[in-house]
N, C-alpha and C positions, 0 to 999 in steps of 0.2 A: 237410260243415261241422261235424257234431255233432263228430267224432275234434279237429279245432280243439280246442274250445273246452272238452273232456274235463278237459286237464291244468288250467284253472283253479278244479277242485273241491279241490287239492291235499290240505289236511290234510280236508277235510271228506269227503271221501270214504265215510269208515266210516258219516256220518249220512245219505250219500245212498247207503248200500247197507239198512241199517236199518228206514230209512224207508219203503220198499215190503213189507218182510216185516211191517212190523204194520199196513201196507194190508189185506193178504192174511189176517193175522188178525181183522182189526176184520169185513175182508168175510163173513168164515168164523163169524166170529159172527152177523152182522145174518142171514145165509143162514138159523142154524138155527132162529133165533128163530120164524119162520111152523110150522115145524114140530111144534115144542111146542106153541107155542097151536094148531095141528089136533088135536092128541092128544087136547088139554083138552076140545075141542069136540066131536070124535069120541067121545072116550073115557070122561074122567073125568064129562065132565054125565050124560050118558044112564048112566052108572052109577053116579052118583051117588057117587061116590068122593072122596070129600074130600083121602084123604090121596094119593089117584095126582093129583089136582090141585095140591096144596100143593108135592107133590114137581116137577112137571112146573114149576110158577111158582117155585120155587128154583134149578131149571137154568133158568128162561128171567132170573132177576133175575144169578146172576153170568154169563151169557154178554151180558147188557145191561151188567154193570162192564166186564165183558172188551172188550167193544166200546168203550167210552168210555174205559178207560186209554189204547187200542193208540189211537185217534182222536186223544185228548189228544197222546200222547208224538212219534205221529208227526207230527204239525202242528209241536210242537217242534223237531222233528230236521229237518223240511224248512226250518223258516224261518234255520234255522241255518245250512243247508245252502247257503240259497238266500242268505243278507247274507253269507255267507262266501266263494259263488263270486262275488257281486258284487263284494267288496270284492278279491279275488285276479286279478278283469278288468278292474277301474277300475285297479288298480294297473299292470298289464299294460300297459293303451293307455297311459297317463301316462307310464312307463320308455320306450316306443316314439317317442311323442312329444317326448322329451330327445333323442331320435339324430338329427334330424328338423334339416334344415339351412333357415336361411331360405327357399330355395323351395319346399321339404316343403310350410312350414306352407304360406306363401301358397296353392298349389295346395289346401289343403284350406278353408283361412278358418281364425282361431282363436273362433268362432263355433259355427263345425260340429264343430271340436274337440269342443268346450263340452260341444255338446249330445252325442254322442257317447260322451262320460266322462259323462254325466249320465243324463241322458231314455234313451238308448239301451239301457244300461249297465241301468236301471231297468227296461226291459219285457222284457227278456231275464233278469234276477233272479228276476221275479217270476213268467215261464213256468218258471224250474227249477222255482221251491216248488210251485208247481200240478202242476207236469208231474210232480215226485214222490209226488205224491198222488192227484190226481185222474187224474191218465193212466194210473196205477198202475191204480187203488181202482177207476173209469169197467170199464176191460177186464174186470179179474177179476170184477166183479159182473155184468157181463152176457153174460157166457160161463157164470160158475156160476150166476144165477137163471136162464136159457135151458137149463140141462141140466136142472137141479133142476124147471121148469116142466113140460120133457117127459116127466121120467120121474112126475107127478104126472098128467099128461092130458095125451101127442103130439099129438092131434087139435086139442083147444082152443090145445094152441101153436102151433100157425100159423097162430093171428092177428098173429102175429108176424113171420111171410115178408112182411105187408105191410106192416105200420106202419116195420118196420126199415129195408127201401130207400127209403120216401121219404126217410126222416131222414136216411140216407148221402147221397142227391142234392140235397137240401135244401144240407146241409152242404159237401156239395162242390162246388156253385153258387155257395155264399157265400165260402167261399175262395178259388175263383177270381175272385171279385168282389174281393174285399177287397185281393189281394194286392198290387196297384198303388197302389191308393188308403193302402193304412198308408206306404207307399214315399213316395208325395205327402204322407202327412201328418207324415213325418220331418224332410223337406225343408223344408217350412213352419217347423216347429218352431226348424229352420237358421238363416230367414230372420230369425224374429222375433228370435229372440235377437241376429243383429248386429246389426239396427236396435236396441234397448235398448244393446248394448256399443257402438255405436255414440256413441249420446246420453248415455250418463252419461261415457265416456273424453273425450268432447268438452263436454260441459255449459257453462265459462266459454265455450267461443267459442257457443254455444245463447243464451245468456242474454244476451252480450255485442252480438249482432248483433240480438238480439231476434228468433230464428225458433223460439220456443219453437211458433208454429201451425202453422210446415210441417211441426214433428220431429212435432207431434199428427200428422198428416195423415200420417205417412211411418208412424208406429207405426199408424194406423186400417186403414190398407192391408196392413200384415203382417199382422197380429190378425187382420183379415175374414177371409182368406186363409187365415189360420191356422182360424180358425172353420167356415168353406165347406169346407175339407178334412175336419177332424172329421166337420162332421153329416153331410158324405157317407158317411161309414165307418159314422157310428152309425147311419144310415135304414138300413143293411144289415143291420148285427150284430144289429142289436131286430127287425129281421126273423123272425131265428130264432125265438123268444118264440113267436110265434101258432100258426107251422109245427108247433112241440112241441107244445104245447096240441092242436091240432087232433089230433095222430100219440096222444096221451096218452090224451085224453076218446074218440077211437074206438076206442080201442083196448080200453078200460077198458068200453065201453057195448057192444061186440061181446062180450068176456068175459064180463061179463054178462048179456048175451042166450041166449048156446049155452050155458054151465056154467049157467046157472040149468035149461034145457030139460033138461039130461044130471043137474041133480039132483032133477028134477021124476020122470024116467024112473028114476030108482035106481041110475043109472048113476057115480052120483058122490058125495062127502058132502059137508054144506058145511062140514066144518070145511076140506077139501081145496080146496072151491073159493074161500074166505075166504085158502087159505098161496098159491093160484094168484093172486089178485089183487095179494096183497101181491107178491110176485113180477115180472108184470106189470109193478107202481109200478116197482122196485126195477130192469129192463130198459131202461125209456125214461127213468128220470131219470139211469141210468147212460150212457144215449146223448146225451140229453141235456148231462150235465156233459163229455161225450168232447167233443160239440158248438162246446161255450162254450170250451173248453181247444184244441180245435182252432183256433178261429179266435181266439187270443188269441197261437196260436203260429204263425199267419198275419201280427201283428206281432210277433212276436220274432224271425222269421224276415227281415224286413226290417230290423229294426235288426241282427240279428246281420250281412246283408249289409256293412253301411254300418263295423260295427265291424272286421269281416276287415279290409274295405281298407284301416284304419289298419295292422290289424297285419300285412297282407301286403305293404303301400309298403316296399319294401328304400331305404333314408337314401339320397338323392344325393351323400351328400360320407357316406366313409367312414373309420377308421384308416387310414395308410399302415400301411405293413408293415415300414417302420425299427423295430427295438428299439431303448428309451431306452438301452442301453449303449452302441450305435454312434451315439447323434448324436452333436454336434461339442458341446463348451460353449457356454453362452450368452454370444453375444456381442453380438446386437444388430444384425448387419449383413443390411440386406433389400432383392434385388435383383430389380426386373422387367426378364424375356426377353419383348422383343417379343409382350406382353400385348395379345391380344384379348376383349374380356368385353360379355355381352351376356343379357339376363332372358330365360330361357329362357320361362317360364310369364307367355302373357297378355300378351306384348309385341309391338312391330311385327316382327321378325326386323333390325332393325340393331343395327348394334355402338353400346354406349355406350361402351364404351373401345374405341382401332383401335391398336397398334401400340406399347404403351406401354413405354419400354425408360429405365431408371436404374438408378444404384445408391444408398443407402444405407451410407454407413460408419458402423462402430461408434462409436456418441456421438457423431453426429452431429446437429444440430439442424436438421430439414427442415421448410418449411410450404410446403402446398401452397394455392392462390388461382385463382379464375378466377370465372365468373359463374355462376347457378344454372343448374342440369341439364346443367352439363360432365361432370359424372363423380367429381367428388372424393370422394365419400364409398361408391362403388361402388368407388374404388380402393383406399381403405384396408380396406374391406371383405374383399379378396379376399388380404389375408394371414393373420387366423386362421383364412381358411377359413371363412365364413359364407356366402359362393359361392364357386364354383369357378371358374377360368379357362376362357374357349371357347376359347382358344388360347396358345399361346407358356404362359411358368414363371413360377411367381413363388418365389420362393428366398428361406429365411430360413437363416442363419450357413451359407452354399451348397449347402443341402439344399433338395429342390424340398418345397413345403408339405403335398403330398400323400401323401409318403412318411413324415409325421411322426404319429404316434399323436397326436388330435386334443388330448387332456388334457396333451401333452408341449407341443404348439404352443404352445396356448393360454396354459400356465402361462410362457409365456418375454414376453408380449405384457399391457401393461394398456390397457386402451381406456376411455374414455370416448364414448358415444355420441351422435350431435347429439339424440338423445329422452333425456333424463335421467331415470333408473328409481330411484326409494329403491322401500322395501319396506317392508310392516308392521312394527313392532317399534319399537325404539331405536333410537337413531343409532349406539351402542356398536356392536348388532346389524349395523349395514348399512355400518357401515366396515372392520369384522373380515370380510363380506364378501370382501374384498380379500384379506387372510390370518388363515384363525380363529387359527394357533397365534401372534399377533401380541403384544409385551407389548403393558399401558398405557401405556407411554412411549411407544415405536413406536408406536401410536393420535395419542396427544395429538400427536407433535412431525410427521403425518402430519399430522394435523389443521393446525396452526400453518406447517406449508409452505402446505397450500392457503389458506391467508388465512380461515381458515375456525372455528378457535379462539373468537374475541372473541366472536362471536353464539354459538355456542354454550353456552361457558360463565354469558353473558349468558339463556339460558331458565333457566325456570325446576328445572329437574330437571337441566340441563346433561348429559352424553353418556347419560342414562338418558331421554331426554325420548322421549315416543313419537311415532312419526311416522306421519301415516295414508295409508291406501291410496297409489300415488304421489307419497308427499311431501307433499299439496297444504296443510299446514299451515307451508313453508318457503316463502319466496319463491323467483322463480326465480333469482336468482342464488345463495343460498346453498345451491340442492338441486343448481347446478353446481358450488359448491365441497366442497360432500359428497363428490358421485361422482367428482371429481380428486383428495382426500383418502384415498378407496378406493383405486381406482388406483396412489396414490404409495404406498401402503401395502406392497401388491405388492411395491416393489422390483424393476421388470420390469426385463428385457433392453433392447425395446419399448416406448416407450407413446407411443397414440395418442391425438391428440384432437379429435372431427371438432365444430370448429364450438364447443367446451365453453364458450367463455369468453363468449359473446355477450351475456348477463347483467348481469356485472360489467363497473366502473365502469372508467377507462381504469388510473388506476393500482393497483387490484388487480389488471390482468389483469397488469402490470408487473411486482408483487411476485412474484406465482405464477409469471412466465417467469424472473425472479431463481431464485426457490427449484428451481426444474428446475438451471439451471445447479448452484445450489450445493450442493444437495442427493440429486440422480442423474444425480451424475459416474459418467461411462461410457454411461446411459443411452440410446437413440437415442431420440430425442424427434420425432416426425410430427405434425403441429397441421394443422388446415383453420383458417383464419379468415378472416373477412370484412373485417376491418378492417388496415389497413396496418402501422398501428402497433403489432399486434400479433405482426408476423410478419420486422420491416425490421432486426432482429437475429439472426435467423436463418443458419447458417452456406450456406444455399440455399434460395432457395423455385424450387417449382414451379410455373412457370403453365401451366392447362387449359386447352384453348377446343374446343370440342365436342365430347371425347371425344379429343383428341389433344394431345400436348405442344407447346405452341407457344414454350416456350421453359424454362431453368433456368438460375438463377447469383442472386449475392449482389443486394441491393439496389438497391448500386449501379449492376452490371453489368445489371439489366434497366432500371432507369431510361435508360441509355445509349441501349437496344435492341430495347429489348421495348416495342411498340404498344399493348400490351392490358394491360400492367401499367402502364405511363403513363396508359391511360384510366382505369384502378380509383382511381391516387393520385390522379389531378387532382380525381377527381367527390366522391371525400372530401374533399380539401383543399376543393373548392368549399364542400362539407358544413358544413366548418367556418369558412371563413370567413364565412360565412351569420348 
């Protein structure tokens, strides 16, 4: 997994090669520092030597700078190292997550996304910067104060053959402890955040129904859950803590014991057995820090699992393999071949479309009508290619969809979606959407097709006015007349519009089916609507009933014939005569 995740150090690289050689130096300092103060203690006291002392504490004061530049620099160079591969593998999953076709996300939540590009993204950062220091700095110091020990007294160090395997069992108890539980506590982390994106994307229906106690009671319940996971993880990790202590203060009171004997016997000096202790310290806080770095990379190891699967999900809906030179011009014409379509992820296994076959002529004016959960907006769906067909084609200017490089498709199709999306910024901002290299003419007279003009110009700031998260500073009819302004902007081949108008008043919806006609001549115009009157102009409508055509032809000709579109007009006309 590490070769993974290698290439996202990209330009940083040079500071995560760096960064371990002025480990190895700071280590190579702090090493010789005990040995000088022995000399001093051996040496220079009992001979009363001032100036072998003065000399002895001038190499031990710059190998103490030397230690603290290489300490300082390389803390630097790791955390640089470490917000720069973070920032090069949030970019990574974010670019992975653009290729990612409607059922991608579903399958993953955009929730777990979230956390994912965040929280995950975070504890895998933050074991680089340690891992380049401490997992560095941890080894080399306790490989060379373990040699530096033995060759100072072999005997007195192996009090180390014991303290050293608890620590490793210690430690390796705990990770295997751990390694489920950070897993679980990812997942939680999953949970809580859709309940939150859950509750603020929905907040007016929260507020409107008044279930601000069940959304308390729905967030108590992830929280807990979220909390129960943690201090499961942390009862283990502050485990460590005592285990050390105990492997430390024995260790240190054994040393003690026999190097005091061995300098009582003349066997030893203590300036030697004062650079042994230090030493000692310098062994187990190095197994120690391994310790704490180990199981911190017991969760980065779990979040790195969870981030692969982003980046190793290969997109369900791919480029065709048409080059833009061999498609055919935009024309507009979009024909289903006995279309079968059905959600793959999380559904019952039947067909929400069975069998679905028309065509589409260019500049033609189609709406389709039928009652909720027929399928209408999974059918439009399934021409940019936001899912894919489970069977039979679906073909735009008589190329099958699949075969169209996804950025060629899309650019020939403007949609309107029944979820109306503005975006932070301006309205300028979230119309040029549509096409940035757009003039201001084209804006405004885009604008002025969708009936959408008057109010705007009408705020105060007019196409500079800012719009917050979702729009929710427009109403909902004018954040549908936004995103039909965007759309017309385009100039598609295509454009859809599932349900757009439901907002607006009867004769704006009128005006804007005006400005289609006179406006994006040639255009092929596909509308869902609810309402009759918005669709009884139409050069065809479609009628749905559970996933299957139950009939098509003009106004007229369903009125004639069609059961199901007689029941729609009567229960509105009832509607209205009411």
């Amino acid at each position: 997994m590490l070769k993974k995740f290698l290439p996202y150090l990209g330009e940083y690289k040079k500071y995560a090669v760096l960064t371990p050689l002025l480990m190895v130096l700071e280590v190579l300092c702090e090493l010789a520092l005990p040995r000088f103060m022995a000399n001093i203690v051996d040496v220079g006291i009992p001979g009363n030597d001032l100036s072998y002392i003065l000399k002895m504490g001038g190499i031990m004061l710059v190998l103490a700078v030397g230690s603290m530049l290489c300490g300082m620099f390389g803390a630097k160079l790791a955390a640089v190292a470490g917000q720069g591969f973070g920032a090069n593998l949030r970019r990574g999953i974010y670019n992975k997550v653009q290729e990612f076709s409607f059922a991608d996300i579903d399958h993953f939540s955009s929730a777990s996304l979230i956390t994912r590009i965040t929280n995950d993204v975070n504890a895998i950062q933050m074991m680089v910067t340690m891992a380049l220091r401490m997992l560095v700095r941890a080894p080399v110091m306790l490989v060379a104060a373990l040699a530096v020990s033995i060759s100072i007294n072999a005997r007195l160090a192996m009090v180390m053959l014991v303290a050293i395997p608890l620590l490793v069992i210690a430690i390796g108890v705990l990770m295997s402890m751990c390694n489920h539980l950070f897993q679980v506590l990812q997942t939680r982390i999953d949970a809580l955040n859709g309940t939150v994106q859950e509750n603020l994307v929905g907040i007016r229906v929260v507020k409107a129904f008044v279930r601000a106690g069940y959304e308390k009671t729905k967030f108590k319940k992830s929280n807990d859950d979220l909390t129960k996971a943690a201090i499961n993880v942390d009862m283990r990790v502050i485990a460590m803590m005592p285990i050390m202590m105990i492997a430390l203060n024995g260790a240190t009171a054994a040393v003690l014991y026999l190097g005091g004997s061995t300098v009582m016997s003349g066997g030893m000096l203590i300036g030697d057995l004062s650079s042994f202790i230090t030493y000692i310290f310098q062994i187990l806080m190095s197994v120690m820090m391994l310790g704490m770095s180990l199981l911190q990379l017991s969760r980065a190891i779990a979040c790195a699992r969870r981030i692969d699967e982003v980046l190793e999900t290969e997109p369900s809906i791919e480029d065709g393999s048409c080059g833009a030179d061999t498609l055919p011009a935009p024309k507009g014409q979009v024909e289903f071949r006995h279309v079968d379509f059905k959600y793959q992820a999380g559904g019952t296994g039947e067909n929400v479309l069975t069998d679905i076959d028309f065509t589409v002529r260019p500049g033609e004016f189609l709406a389709v009508v039928g009652g909720t959960g027929t399928g209408k907006s999974s059918l439009v769906n399934l021409i940019p290619r936001f899912y894919d067909v489970t069977d039979g084609a679906v073909l735009v200017d008589g190329v099958d969809v699949r075969d169209y490089p996804l950025d060629e498709l899309r650019a020939r199709i403007g949609m309107v979606l029944q979820n109306n999306v503005l975006f932070t910024g301006t309205i300028r901002e979230n119309l040029l959407w549509g096409r940035p290299d757009a003039t201001e003419e084209e804006m405004i007279q885009a604008a002025k097709n969708a009936q959408a003009y008057d109010f705007v110009m009408a705020l105060p700031d007019g196409f500079d006015t800012q719009m917050s998260q979702g729009g929710t500073n427009v109403s909902g009819g004018q954040k549908q007349r936004l995103c039909i302004a965007r759309a017309m902007l385009r100039h598609p081949a295509i454009l859809i519009l599932d349900d757009s108008t439901s907002a607006v008043d009867t004769a704006t919806d009128a005006k804007i089916r005006q400005s289609f006609k006179e406006n994006l001549a040639g255009t092929t115009v596909i509308i869902i609507a609810q309402r009759i009157s918005s669709v009884q102009s139409a050069d065809r409508i479609l009628v749905l009933d559970d996933g299957h055509i139950s009939d098509i032809g003009t106004h007229d000709e369903l009125m004639a014939r069609s059961e199901i579109y007689q029941e729609i007009y009567q229960s509105q006309q009832e509607g209205v005569q009411e």
